[in-house]
C-alpha positions, -999 to +999 in steps of 0.1 A: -538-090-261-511-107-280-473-110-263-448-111-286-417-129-277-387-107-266-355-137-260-329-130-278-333-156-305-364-142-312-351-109-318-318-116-337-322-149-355-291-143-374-271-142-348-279-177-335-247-194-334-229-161-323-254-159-293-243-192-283-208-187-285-207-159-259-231-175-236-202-204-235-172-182-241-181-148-225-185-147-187-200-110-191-223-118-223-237-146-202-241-127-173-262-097-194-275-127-216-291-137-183-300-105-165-321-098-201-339-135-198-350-127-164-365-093-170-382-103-202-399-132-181-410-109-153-421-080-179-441-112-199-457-122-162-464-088-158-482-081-195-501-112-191-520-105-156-499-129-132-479-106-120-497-070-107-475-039-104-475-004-110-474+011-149-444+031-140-424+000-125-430-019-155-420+008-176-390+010-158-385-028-164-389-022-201-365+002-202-335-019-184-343-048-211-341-021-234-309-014-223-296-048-219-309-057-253-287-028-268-253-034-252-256-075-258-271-065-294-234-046-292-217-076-287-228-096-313-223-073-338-187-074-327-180-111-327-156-118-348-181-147-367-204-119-383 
């Protein structure tokens, strides 16, 4: 099975430098920035057998990054850089 890579950089690579700004400049950015980062790692443990759990909780883990991904994807769009 092939995991694909879910950071942010990954995801939106034309918002590089606008990513980095609000991590610096945005208390809240960086605090969804990192609530993201650590979901995507547990959800990657979990898809790649070193984590065990049930479906429905890792559906459920999906769906917060989902969530997380939309309201910081949000916030780049609205920087004032892009």
């Amino acid at each position: 099975m092939s995991l694909d890579k879910h950071d942010l950089h990954h995801e939106f690579p034309e918002f590089n430098d606008a990513i980095h700004a609000l991590k610096v400049g945005d208390p809240h950015f960086a605090t969804l920035f990192a609530q993201y980062h650590d979901i995507d790692r547990e959800v990657h443990r979990i898809e790649a057998g070193i984590e065990n759990t049930a479906d429905s909780y890792l559906e459920q883990r999906k769906k917060e990054r989902l969530a997380l991904k939309d309201a910081l994807y949000q916030k780049l769009r609205a920087w004032p850089g892009n």
